[in-house]
Structures are given as C-alpha cells and as structure tokens.
C-alpha positions as CSV (number, residue, x, y, z in Angstrom):
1,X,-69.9,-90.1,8.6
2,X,-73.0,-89.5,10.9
3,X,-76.1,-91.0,9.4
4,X,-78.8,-88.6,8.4
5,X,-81.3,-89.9,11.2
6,X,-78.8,-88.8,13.8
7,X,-78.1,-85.6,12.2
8,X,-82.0,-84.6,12.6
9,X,-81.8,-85.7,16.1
10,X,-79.2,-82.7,16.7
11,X,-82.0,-79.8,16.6
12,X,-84.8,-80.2,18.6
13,X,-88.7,-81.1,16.9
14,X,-90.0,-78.0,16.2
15,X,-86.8,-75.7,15.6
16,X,-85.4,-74.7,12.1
17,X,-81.9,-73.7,10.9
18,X,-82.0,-70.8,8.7
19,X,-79.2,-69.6,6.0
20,X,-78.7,-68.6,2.6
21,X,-82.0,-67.0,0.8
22,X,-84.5,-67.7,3.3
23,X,-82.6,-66.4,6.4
24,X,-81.9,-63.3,4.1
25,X,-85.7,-63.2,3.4
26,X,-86.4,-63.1,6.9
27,X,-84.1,-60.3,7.5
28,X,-85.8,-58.2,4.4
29,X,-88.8,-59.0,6.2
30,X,-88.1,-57.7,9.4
31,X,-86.1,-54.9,8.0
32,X,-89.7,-54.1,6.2
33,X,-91.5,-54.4,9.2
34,X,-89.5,-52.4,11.2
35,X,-89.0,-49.1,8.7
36,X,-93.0,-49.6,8.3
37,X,-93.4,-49.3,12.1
38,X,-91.2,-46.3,12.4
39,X,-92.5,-44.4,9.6
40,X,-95.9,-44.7,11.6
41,X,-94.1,-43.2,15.0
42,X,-93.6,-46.1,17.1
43,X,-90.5,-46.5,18.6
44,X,-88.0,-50.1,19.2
45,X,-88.7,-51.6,22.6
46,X,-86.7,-55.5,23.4
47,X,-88.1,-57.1,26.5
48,X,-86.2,-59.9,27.9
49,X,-85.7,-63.5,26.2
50,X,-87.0,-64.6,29.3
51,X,-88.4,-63.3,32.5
52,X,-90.0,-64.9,36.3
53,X,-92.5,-67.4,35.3
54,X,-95.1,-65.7,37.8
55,X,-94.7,-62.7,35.8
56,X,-95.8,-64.4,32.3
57,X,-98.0,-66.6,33.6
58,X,-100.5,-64.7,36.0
59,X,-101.9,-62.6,32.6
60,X,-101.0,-65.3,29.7
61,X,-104.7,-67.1,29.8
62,X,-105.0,-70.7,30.4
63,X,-103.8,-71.9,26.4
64,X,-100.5,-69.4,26.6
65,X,-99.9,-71.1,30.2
66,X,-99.8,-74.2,29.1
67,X,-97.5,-73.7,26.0
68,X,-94.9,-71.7,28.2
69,X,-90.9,-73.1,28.8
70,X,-90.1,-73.5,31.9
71,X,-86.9,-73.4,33.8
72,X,-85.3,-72.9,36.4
73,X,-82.4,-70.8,38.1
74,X,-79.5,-71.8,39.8
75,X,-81.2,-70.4,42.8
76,X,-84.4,-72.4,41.5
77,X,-86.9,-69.5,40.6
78,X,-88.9,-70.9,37.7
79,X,-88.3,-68.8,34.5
80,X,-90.1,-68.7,31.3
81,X,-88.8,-68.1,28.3
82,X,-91.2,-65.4,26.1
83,X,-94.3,-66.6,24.3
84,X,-95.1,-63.3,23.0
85,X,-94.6,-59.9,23.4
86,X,-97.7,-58.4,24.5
87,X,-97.3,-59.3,27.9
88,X,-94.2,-58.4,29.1
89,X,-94.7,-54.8,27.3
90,X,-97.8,-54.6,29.8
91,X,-95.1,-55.0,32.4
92,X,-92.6,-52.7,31.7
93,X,-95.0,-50.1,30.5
94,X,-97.6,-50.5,34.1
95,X,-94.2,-50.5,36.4
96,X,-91.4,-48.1,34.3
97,X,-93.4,-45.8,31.6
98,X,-97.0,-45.2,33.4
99,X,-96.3,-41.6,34.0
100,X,-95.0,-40.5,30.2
101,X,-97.2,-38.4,27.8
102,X,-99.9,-40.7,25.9
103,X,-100.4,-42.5,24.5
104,X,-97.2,-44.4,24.1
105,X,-96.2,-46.2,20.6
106,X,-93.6,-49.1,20.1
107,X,-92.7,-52.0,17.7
108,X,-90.9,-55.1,18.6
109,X,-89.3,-57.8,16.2
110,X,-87.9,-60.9,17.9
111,X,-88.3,-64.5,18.5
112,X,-91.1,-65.7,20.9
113,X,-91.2,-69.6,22.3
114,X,-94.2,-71.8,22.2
115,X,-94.1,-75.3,23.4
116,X,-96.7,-76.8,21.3
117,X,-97.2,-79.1,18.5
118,X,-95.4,-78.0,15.0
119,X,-97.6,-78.0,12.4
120,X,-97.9,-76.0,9.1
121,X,-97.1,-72.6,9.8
122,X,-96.2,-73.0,12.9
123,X,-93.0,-73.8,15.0
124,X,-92.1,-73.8,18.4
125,X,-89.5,-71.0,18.0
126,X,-91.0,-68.1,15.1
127,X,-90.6,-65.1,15.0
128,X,-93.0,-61.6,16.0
129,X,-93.0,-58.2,14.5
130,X,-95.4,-55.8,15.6
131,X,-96.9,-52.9,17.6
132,X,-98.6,-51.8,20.7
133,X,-100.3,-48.4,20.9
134,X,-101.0,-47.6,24.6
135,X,-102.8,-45.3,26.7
136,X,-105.8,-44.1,24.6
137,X,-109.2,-46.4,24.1
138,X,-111.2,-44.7,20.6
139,X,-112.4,-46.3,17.2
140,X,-109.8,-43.6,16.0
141,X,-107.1,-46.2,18.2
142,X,-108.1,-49.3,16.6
143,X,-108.4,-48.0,13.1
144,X,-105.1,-46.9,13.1
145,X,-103.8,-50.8,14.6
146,X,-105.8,-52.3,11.8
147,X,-104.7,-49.8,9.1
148,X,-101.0,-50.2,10.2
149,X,-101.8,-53.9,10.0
150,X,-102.8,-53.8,6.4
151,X,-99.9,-51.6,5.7
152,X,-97.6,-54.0,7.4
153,X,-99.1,-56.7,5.0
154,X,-98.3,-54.7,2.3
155,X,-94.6,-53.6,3.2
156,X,-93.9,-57.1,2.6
157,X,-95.2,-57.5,-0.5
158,X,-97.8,-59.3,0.3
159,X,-101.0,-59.1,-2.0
160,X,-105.0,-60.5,-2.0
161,X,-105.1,-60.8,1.7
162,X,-108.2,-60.3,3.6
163,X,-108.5,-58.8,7.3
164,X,-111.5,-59.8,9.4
165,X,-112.9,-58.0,12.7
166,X,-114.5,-59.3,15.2
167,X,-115.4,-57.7,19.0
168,X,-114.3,-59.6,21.8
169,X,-116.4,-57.4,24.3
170,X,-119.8,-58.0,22.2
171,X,-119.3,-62.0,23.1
172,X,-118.4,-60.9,26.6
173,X,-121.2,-59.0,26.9
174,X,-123.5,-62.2,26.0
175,X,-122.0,-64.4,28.8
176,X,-121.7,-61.8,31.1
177,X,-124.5,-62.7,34.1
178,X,-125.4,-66.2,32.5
179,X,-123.6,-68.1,35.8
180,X,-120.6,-70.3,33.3
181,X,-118.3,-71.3,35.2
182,X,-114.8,-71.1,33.7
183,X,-114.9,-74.4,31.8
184,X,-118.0,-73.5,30.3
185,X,-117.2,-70.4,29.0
186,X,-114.0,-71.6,27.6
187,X,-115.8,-74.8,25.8
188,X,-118.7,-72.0,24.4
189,X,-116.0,-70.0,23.2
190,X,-114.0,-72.7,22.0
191,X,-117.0,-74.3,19.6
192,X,-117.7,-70.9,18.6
193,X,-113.9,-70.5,17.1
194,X,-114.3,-73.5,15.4
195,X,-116.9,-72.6,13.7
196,X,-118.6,-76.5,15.3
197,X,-122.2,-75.8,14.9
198,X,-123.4,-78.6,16.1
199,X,-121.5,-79.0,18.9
200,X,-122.2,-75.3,20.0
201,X,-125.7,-76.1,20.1
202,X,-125.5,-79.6,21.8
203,X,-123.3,-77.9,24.2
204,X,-126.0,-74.7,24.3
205,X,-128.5,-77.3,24.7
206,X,-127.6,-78.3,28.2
207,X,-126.9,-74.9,29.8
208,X,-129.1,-72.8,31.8
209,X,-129.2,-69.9,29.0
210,X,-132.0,-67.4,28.3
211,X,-133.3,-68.3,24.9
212,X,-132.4,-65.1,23.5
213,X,-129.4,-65.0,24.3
214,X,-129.0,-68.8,22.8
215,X,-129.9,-67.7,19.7
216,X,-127.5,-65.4,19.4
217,X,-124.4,-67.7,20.4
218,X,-125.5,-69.9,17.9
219,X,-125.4,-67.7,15.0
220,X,-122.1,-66.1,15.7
221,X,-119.9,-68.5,13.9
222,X,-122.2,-67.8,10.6
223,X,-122.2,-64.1,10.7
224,X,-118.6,-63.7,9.0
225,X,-117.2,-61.8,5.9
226,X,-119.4,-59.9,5.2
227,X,-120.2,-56.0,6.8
228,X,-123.7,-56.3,6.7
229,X,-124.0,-59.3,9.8
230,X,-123.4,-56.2,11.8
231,X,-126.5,-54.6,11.2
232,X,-128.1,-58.0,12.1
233,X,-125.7,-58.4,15.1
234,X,-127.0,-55.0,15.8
235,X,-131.2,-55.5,15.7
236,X,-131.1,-59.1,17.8
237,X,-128.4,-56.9,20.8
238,X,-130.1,-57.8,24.1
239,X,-128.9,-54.7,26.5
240,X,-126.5,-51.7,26.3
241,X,-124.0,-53.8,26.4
242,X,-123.8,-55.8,23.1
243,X,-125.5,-52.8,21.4
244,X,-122.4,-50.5,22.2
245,X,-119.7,-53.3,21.3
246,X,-121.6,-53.5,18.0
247,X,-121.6,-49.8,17.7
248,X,-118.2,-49.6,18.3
249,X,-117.3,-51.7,15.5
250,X,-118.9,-50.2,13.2
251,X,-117.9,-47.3,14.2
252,X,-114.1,-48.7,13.5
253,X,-115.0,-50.0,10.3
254,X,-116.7,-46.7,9.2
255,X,-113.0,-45.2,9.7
256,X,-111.4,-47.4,8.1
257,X,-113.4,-47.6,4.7
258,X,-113.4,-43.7,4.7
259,X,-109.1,-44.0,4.9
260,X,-109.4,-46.2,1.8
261,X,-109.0,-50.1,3.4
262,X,-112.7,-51.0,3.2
263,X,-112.0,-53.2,0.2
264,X,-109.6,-55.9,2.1
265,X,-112.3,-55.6,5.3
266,X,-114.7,-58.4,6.5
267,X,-116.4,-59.4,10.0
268,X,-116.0,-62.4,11.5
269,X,-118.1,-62.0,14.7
270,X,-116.4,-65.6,16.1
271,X,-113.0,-64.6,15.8
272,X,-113.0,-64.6,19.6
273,X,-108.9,-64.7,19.5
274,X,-107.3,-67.3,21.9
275,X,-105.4,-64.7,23.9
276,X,-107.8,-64.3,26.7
277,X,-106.8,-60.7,27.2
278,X,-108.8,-59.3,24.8
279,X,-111.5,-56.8,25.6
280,X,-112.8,-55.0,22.5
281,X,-112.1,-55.5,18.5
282,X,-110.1,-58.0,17.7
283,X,-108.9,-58.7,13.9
284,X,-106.9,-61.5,11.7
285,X,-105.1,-61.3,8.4
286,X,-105.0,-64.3,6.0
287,X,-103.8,-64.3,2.7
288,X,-104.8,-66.9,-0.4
289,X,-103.5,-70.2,-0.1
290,X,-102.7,-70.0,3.9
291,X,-105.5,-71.4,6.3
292,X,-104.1,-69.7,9.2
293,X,-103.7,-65.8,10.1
294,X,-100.5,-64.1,8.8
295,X,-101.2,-61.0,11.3
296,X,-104.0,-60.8,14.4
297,X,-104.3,-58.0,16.8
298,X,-106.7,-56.7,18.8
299,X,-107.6,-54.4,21.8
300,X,-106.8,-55.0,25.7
301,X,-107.6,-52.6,28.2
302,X,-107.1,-54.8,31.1
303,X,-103.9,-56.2,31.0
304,X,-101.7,-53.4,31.8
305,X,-103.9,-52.5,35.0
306,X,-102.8,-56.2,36.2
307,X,-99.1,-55.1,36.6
308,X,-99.9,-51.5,38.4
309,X,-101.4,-48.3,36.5
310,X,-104.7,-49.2,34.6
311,X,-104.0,-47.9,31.2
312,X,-106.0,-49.4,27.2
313,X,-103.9,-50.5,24.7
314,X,-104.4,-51.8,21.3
315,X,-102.1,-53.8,19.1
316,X,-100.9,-57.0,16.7
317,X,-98.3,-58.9,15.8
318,X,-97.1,-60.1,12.3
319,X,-96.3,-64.2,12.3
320,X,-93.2,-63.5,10.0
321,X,-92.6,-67.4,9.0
322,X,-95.6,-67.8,7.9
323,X,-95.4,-64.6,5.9
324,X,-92.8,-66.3,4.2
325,X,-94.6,-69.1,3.3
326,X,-96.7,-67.1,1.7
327,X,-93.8,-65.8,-0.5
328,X,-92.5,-68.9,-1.0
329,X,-91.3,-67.7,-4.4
330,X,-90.0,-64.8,-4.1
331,X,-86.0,-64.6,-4.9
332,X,-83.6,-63.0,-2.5
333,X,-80.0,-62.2,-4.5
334,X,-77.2,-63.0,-2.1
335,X,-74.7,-62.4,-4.8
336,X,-72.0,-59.7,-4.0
337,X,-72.2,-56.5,-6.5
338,X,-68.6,-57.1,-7.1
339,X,-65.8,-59.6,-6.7
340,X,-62.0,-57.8,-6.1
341,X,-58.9,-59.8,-6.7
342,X,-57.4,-60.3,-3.7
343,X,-54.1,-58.4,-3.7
344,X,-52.0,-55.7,-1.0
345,X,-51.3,-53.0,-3.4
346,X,-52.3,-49.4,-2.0
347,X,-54.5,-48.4,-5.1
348,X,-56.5,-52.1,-4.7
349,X,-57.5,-51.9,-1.5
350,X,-58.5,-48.5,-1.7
351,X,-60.1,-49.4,-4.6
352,X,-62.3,-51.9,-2.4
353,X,-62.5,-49.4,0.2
354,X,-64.6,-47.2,-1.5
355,X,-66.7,-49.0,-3.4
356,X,-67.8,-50.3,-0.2
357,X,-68.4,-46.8,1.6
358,X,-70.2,-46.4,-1.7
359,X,-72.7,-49.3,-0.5
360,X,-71.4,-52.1,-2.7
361,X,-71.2,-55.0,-1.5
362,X,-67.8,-56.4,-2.4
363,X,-66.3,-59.6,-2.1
364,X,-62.5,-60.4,-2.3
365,X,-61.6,-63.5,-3.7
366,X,-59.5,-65.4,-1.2
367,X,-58.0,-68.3,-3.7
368,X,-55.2,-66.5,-5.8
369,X,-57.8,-66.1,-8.9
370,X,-57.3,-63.7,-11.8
371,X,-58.3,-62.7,-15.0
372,X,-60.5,-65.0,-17.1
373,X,-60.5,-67.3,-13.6
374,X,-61.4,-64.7,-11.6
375,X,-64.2,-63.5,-14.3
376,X,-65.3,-66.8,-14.4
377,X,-65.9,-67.0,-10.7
378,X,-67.5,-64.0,-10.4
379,X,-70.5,-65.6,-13.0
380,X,-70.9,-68.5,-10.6
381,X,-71.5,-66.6,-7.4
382,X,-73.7,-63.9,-9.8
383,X,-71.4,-61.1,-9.2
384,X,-71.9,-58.6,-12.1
385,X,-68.5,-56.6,-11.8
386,X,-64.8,-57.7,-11.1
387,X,-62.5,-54.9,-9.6
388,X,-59.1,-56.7,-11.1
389,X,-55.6,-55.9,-9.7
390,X,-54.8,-52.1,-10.5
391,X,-51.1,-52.4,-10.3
392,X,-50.5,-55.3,-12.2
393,X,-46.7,-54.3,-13.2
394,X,-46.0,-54.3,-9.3
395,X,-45.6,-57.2,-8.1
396,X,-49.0,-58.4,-5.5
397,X,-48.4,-60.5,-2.3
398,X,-51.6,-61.3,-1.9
C-alpha cells in the first residue's frame, strides 16, 4: 500500500478533490448563483479555460500578471490558463458583441487559476460566479451590481454579511498630476489597502506631495464603515475631480438605501481593490467569522476600450469556496428518495421509470437484496422509500 505522504504528493499544493456533500454543496451553490443571475436578465457566457498569454496579460495589472500559468504550445505560443473572468469577457465583448443593443448582461460560473500561495480561503484553482453589466456608466448601473451582489449573498443562504464601497476614481483623482512613478503609486496604494498607517505616512513623508493632498491619503484607510466619512471625504475634496467621485458614491448609495439594502451598506474609502482595472466604485462582501471578501465587484470603463470599442462596464464575482466555508455547517442530503430492488420484470422497471420522470431520485440496488435486507439498506444510505419487486410470483433474473 502507498504511504500517506506519497498519496498527498499525487495532487499538486494548492488543489483540492471534491466529492460527496461538499462537491454537492458547491453544485447547490452554483445552481443558486446561476438561477439568481438569470432571474435578474443576464444571460450564460464560457470564455475559454485558457487563451494567448498576450491577451491576459496586457490588461491583468502587475499582481494578476504575476499569478498567471503559463504554457506553452506545441508551436510554442505562450498560453495562460484564466485567472478570472473579467478580462477575457472584455475581449470577446470589444472584438464579437460591440455593435448589439446595450447595455449587454451575462453571468459566468467556472474555475479560474491563480498561481499563488494557498492560504485560508484561498486555493490556486476556486471557483467564480458572477456578472458583468456592460455598455451603460450611471449610479442607477452600479446600484443594480451591488444590489444583485447582496442578493447573490443571500441566494446562498448566507446571513449577517456586510458590503463596503469604496471609489476607485476618488483615490485616482488624488494621485492624478502628483509626478509617482509607477512604484510609487503602487506602494501608496498598497499601504493604503493595508490599512499600515504608519508606513503610509513614512512613505508620504518622503514624497514630493502637496500638503493637502497628504492629508487626505493619510486618512483614507480610517474613513471606513460608516456612511457619514463621505460627507467628510466630501468637505476636504481638492478639485472637481474628487468632489464628483465622492458625489457619485453617494449618489449610489442613496439608491441603494431607497431599494431597501442600506442596512447591510458601509464605506470603506481604502478598499482600492487589487485589480488595477478599476475606475469608479468598487465594493467587498464579508461575512462574520471570514477575514476575507466572499464577493468584490466594482466598475471599469477602460478595460474593454483596450481590446477595440470603448464601452463602461460594471460587475463582481462571488468566491464560491469561500462561501462555503462560511457554511461550513450546513447539510447537503445525498441520499436517493428511493431504493428499487433490482429485478427485469416489465411492471418493476416501469415502476422505476416513472418515479424517476416524476423527479425521484431512485436508486436500484445492485447486490441481489430484498425484503427486510433490502429495507435495511435503504436506512443506511437514508433512503426513505423501497419500491420492492412487483411481480414477486414470477420468477426475477435480476
């Protein structure tokens, strides 16, 4: 017999197997998900596994780029397997579906492939479910991403979560002219997402920053939670810039208290995202217990235009093992509804027949069982009927 160190050598670090109650989980999941989506008018779209590394890589941001699996061809052109869905969407919709009516709704569920290191709530092969609503930029847009978010949350049972907003294009707008170089911008940003105060300001400390505009960077990972940092956000805005990214927030948040969500709402003005597409509001779902985002979203009206026509979009995805983490004890009953004796009489089988076009699930027992055996069986799977032999005078090859 192999020894148990080998056997966990067979699956590569990062990977999981998935059967009985949780891989059923996950398919109720998805199967959630997906009705949830539909219901709301967006329609299936399944981009490639994988796809020409230049293609994922010119838009995917420097952190995405670096997490991508590469490959190549037997002609050798580098491939890359998909770390999310976003981006190749952008793709097909900028080259194939430019010139439909707008905007343009779909939903995705699929694996996506990160090569980075495992950690809780987090593997190098998961599982996305979500949306992207393209070809329209309005508050009305984004409230209806976050909403469907919420909803989405909900469809899977999940209860006491939180969503936080935050605008991308308000931080933008504070960096914009201030002569950071790439690195620089990244490592501001990057403090600010952590939430490091004092290495924010050290780092603040030594660039060539108006003093305004310091003070502002340097509060942002404090104004969180709560609605009313936006009306401070909105006093200390510097030009029309951060003053209409502000506005346009509230404006989103305004729409979504008045359709009834404003109770499971918060800002979080430094949740700056690590997808470096984002342009406008971007938003996070966390539930109690789990330290990291169950759902995140947010708007990107520049993406598309990099693959051909220029259109907005606005969307999120649902991090589906990590939902189930959060439902870690919820039951999923794999038990059949009924267990059939296993027989060739005409009557029996269409006996089994129908109960199945009925929507039973029905399981014929393949070991020769019968009466109190076969009753007995049925208790130990969980079955709560037995269709027994209906012609028991004839005589039953089975």
């Amino acid at each position: 017999m192999q020894n148990r160190e080998y056997l966990e050598r067979q699956l590569p670090h990062g990977l999981s197997d998935w059967f009985y109650e949780a891989a059923a989980l996950r398919t109720e999941l998805e199967q959630s998900l997906s009705e949830t989506f539909r219901r709301w008018g967006y329609v299936q779209i399944i981009p490639p596994m994988f796809e020409f590394y230049e293609s994922i890589a010119a838009e995917a941001g420097t952190r995405l780029r670096e997490e991508l699996y590469r490959f190549f061809d037997r002609d050798g052109r580098t491939l890359a397997l998909r770390a999310d869905f976003t981006i190749p969407i952008a793709r097909i919709v900028a080259t194939r579906l430019f010139d439909r009516p707008m905007p343009l709704r779909f939903h995705y569920v699929g694996s996506v492939f990160r090569h980075e290191e495992p950690r809780a709530g987090r593997r190098r092969q998961f599982t996305q479910a979500g949306i992207e609503l393209i070809g329209v930029r309005s508050a009305a847009a984004d409230a209806e991403a976050v909403a469907l978010a919420i909803e989405s949350l909900r469809a899977m049972g999940l209860t006491g979560f939180r969503l936080s907003l935050g605008q991308m294009a308000y931080f933008r707008a504070l960096v914009a002219g201030l002569g950071l170089d790439d690195e620089q911008g990244m490592r501001v940003q990057l403090a600010i997402e952590r939430r490091a105060g004092g290495a924010l300001n050290d780092l603040l400390r030594d660039l060539p920053i108006a003093p305004d505009r310091k003070q502002i960077l340097a509060r942002l990972p404090h104004w969180r939670h709560s609605a009313r940092w936006l009306d401070d956000a909105r006093e200390l805005c510097i030009d029309a810039a951060t003053t209409q990214a502000i506005d346009d927030l509230r404006d989103v948040m305004g729409r979504l208290d008045a359709m009834g969500y404003g109770a499971v709402l918060g800002v979080d003005l430094a949740a700056l995202r690590g997808m470096e597409y984002y342009t406008g509001i971007v938003f996070e779902g966390f539930v109690p217990g789990i330290g990291y985002p169950v759902v995140s979203g947010g708007r990107y009206d520049e993406l598309i235009g990099h693959y051909g026509v220029s259109l907005p979009a606005v969307g999120f995805a649902v991090e589906v093992e990590r939902a189930m983490i959060a439902l870690h004890g919820r039951r999923v009953s794999l038990a059949p509804d009924a267990v059939a004796e296993s027989c060739e009489h005409a009557g029996c089988l269409a006996l089994i027949a129908e109960a199945r076009r009925a929507g039973d699930r029905v399981l014929v027992d393949l070991q020769g069982r019968s009466g109190g055996a076969l009753a007995e069986y049925a208790r130990a799977i969980g079955a709560p009927r037995v269709l027994p032999c209906v012609e028991k005078g004839k005589r039953c090859a089975g």
